[in-house]
C-alpha positions in Angstrom: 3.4 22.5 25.3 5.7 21.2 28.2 9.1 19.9 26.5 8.3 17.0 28.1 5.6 15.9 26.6 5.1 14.6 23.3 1.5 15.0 20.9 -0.2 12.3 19.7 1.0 12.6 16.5 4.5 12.8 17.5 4.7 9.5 19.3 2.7 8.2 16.0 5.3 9.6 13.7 8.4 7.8 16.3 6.4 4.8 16.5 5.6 4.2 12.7 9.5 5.4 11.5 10.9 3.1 13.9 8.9 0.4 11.5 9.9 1.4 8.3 13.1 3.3 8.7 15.0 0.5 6.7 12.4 1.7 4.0 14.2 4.5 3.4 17.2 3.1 1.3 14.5 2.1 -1.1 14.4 4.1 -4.8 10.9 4.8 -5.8 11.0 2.0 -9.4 12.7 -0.6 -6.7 9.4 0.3 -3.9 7.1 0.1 -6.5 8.4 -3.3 -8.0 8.2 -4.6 -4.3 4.7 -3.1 -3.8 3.7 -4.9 -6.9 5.1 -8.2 -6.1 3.4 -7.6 -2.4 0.0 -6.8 -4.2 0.1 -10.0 -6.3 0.7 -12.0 -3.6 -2.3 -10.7 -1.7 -4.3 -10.7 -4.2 -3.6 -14.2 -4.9 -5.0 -15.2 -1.6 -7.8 -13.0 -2.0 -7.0 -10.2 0.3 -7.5 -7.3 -1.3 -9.8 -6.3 -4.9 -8.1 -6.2 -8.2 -8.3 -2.6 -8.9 -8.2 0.1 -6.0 -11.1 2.1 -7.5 -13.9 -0.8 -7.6 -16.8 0.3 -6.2 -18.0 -1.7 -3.0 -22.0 -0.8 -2.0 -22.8 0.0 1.0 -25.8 1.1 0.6 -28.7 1.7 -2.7 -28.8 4.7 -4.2 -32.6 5.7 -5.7 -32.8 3.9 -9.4 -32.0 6.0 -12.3 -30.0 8.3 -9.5 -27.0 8.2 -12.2 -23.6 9.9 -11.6 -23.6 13.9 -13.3 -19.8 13.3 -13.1 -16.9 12.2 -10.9 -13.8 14.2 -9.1 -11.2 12.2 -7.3 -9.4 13.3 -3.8 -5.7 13.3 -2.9 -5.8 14.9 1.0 -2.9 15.0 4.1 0.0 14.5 2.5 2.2 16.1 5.0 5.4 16.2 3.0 8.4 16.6 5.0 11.7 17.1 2.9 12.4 13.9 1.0 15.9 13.5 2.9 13.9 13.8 6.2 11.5 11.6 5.6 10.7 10.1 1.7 8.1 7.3 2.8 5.2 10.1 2.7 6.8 11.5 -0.4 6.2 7.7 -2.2 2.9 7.6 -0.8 1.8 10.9 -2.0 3.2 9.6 -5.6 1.2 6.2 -5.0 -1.6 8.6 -5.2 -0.8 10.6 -7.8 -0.5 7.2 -10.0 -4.0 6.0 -8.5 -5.2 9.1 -9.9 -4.0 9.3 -13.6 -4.6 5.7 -14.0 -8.0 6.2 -13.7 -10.1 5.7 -17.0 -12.2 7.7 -17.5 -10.3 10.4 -15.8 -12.3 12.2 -13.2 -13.3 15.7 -14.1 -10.9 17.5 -11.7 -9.3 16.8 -8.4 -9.1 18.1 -5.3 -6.3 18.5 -2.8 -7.6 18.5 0.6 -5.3 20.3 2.8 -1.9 19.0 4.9 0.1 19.1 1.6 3.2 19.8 4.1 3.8 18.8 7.8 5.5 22.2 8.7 4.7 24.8 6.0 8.3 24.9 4.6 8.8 26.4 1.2 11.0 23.4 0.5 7.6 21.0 1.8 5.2 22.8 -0.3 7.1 23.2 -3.4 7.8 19.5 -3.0 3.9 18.8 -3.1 3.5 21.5 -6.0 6.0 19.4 -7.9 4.1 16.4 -7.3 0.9 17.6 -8.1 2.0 19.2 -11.6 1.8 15.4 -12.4 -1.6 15.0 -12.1 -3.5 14.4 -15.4 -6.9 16.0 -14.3 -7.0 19.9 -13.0 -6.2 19.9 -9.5 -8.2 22.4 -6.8 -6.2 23.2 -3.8 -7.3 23.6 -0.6 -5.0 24.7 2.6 -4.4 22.5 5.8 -3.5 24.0 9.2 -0.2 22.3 8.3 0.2 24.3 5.3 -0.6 27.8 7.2 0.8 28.5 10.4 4.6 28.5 9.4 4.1 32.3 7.8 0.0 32.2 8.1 -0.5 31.8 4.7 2.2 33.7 2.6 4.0 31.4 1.0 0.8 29.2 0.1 -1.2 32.1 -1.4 1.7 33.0 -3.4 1.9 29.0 -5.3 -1.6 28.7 -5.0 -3.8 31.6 -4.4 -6.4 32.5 -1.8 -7.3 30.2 0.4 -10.9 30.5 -0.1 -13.0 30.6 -3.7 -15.8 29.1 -5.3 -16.5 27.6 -8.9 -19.3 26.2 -10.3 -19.2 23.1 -12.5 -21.8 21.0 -14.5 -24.7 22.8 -12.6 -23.1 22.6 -9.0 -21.7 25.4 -6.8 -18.0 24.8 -5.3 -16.9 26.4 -2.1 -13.4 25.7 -0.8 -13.5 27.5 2.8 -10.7 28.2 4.7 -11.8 26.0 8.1 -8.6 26.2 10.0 -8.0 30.0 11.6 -7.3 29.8 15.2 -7.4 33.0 17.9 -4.0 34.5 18.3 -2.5 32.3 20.9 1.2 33.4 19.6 2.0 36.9 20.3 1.3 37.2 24.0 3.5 34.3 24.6 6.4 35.5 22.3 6.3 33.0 19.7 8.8 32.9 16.7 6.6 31.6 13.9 8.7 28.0 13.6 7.2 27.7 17.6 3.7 28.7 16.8 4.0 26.4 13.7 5.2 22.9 15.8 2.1 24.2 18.4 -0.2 23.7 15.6 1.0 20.4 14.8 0.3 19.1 18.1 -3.3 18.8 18.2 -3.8 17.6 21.9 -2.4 20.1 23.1 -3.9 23.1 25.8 -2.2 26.2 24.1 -3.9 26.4 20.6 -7.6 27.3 20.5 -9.8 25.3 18.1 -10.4 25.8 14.1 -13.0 28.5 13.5 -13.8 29.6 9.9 -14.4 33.2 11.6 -16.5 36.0 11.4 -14.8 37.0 8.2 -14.5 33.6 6.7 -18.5 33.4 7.6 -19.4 36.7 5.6 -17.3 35.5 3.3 -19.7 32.6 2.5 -22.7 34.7 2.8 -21.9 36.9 0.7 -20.9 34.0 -2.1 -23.6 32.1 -1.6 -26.0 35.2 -2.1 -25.8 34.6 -5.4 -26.5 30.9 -5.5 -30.1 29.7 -6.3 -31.3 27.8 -3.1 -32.4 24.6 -5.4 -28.4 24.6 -7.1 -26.2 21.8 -5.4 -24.2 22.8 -3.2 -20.6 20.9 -2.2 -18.4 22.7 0.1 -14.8 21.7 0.7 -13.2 22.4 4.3 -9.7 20.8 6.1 -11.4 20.7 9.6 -14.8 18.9 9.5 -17.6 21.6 9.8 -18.9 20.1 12.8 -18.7 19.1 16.3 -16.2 15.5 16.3 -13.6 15.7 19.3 -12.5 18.6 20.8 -9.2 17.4 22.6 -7.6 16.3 19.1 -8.8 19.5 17.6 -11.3 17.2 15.3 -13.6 20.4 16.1 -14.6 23.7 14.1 -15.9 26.4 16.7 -18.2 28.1 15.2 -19.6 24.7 13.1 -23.4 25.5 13.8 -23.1 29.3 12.7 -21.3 27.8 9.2 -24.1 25.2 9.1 -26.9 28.2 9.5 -25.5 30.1 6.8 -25.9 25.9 4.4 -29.1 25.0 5.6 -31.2 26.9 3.2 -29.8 25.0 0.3 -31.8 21.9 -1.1 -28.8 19.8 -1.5 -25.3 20.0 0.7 -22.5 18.1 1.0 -19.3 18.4 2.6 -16.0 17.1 2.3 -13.4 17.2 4.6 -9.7 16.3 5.6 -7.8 17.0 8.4 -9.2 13.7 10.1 -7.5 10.4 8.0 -10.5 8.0 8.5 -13.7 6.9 6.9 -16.0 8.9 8.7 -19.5 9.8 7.6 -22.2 12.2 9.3 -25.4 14.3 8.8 -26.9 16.6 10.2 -30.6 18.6 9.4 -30.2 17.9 5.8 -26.1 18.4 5.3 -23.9 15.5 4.7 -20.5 15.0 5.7 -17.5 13.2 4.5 -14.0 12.8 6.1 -11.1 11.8 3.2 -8.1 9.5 3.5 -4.7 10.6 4.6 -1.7 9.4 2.2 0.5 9.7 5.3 -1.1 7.5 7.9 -4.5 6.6 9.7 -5.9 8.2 12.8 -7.6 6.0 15.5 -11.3 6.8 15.8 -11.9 9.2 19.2 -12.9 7.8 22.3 -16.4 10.0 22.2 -18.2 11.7 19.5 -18.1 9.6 16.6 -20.7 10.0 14.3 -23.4 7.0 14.4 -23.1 6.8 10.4 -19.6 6.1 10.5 -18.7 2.7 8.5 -15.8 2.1 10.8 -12.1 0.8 9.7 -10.5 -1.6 11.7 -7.4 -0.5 13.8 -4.5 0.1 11.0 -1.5 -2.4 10.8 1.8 -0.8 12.0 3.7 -2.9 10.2 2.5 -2.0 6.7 2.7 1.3 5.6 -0.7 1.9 3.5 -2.8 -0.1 5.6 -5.7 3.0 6.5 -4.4 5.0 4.2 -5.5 5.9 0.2 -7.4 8.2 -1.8 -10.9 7.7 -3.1 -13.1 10.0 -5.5 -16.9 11.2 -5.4 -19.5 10.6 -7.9 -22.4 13.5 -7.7 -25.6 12.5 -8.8 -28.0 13.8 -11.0 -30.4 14.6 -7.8 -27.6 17.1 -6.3 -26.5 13.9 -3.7 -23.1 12.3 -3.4 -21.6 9.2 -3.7 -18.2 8.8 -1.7 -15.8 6.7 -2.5 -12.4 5.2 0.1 -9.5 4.0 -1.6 -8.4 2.6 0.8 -4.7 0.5 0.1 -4.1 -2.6 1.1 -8.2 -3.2 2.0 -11.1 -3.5 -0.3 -12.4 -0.1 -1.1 -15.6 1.4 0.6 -18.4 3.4 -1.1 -20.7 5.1 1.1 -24.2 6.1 -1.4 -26.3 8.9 -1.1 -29.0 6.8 -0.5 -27.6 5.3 2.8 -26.2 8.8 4.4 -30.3 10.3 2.9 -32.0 7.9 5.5 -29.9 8.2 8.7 -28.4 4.7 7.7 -31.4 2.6 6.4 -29.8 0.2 3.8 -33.1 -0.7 2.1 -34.4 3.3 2.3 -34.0 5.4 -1.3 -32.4 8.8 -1.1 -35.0 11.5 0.5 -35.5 14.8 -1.4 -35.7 18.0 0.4 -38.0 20.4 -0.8 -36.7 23.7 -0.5 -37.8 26.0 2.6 -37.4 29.4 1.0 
């Protein structure tokens, strides 16, 4: 990238610490005390909900569709080093306290990627600090932000590979590595701190797109092989597995080839980072989540936004968790998903299964696929 010119997400990043620089000064017991008194205030006018985790339908789920069990979400934390920058440090802790206050507490939680903004061993030790508070047991999975410093090294060695499966209360758990991109560094004589701050730039011309890969691909075949077509199937991946907006890098390459190798299973859902919005999709018989940043909001692309999208309105600059928050996901006894936004500062959103099951008919019950093995 010309020296010239600056990303996206670097002019966000000038813009938003020009507004809460002064924040900075600010110990974590005198924020929280200030973020109380703020919530109290709002709440007295009737601004926000009571509790961050109410449920808000959007839309019925089939009667008697009850939840199996509950995880919760913490995703894009992109820690910097606390003397750098600490307001993404307290928000990352916000969410850590959303999380343990929950009652009861959600059967595990996952991490969804970005846990630093340049890969640094002093970034990611600083989230795996963090998240050794967490109550619940905590499933990692890696962000581009997390990968390109040393491609990988240094997460693998706090938090193993970067791709597994589990299986849990009759459902099968993949965590896929989404975020590989084709060697655009060595030709161009790249030290890895270069190819890193390349990365970060998503509009950029230099990087190529996320790809799971031809190895990531067999990968899942080959896990999956093992799976009984009619188990529930929820896969966790940074990028979203499909088409959004290519300029931002909101993309994965090879997204129909990955969806090929899900489409024989009865019941799919996906949940993904990487984006920091409320964004909902489905395609053939896969749905798709996006989760909440901790760190800020994106602004929805110009093109390609899915039409099941409940959209957010524009973030306010001047508050620092407007757009941002956490949010969990209740599975169903019927394999579907219901997926909860967090969202601070704004009344939390629940997208049902039964709304995202009939292409966005309120009034419609989930539909059952019958398997086509």
């Amino acid at each position: 990238m010309s020296k010239g010119v600056r990303s996206i997400e670097t002019r966000h990043y000038e813009e938003r610490d020009a507004f809460f620089a002064g924040l900075r000064q600010v110990s974590r017991r005198s924020f929280m005390k200030l973020a109380g008194l703020s919530a109290g205030l709002a709440m007295a006018k009737g601004l926000v909900t009571p509790h961050g985790f109410q449920l808000v339908r959007v839309a019925g789920a089939a009667e008697g569709d009850q939840p199996s069990f509950t995880f919760a979400y913490v995703s894009d934390t992109h820690l910097y080093p606390p003397s750098l920058n600490d307001r993404f440090v307290r928000a990352a802790l916000k969410a850590v306290d959303d999380v343990n206050a929950l009652d009861p507490q959600p059967d595990f939680v996952l991490f969804g990627g970005d846990l630093a903004q340049l890969g640094r061993k002093e970034e990611l030790d600083l989230g795996r600090q963090i998240l050794k508070t967490v109550k619940a047991p905590v499933h990692m999975m890696v962000g581009e932000h997390d990968w390109f410093l040393d491609l990988g090294e240094y997460w693998r060695e706090l938090f193993g590979p970067a791709q597994y499966s589990f299986e849990h209360k009759g459902v099968h758990f993949v965590t896929l590595m989404s975020v590989q991109e084709r060697d655009f560094w060595t030709a161009r004589g790249m030290t890895p701190a270069e190819r890193m701050q390349t990365v970060a730039g998503l509009d950029n011309g230099v990087q190529s797109r996320f790809e799971v890969g031809e190895a990531g691909r067999q990968w899942l075949k080959d896990d999956l092989a093992k799976v009984d077509k009619k188990t529930p199937l929820v896969v966790f991946s940074h990028s979203p597995l499909y088409k959004y907006y290519r300029p931002w890098n909101f993309w994965t390459e090879d997204a129909e080839e990955v969806q090929a190798v899900l489409k024989p299973f009865r019941h799919v859902t996906v949940i993904h980072g990487h984006t920091h919005q409320l964004l909902t999709n489905r395609i053939d018989d896969i749905s798709f989540h996006g989760m909440l940043s901790t760190a800020w909001p994106w602004p929805y692309a110009p093109e390609g936004l899915p039409k099941l999208t409940i959209q957010m309105n524009r973030a306010d600059p001047f508050d620092q968790f407007d757009g941002c928050g956490d949010g969990a996901v209740d599975v169903l006894a019927s394999g579907l998903v219901n997926k909860l936004y967090n969202l601070w500062d704004r009344n939390p959103v629940t997208v049902r299964a039964g709304y995202v099951a009939s292409n966005g008919r309120q009034d419609a019950p989930p539909r059952t696929k019958l398997p086509s093995y």
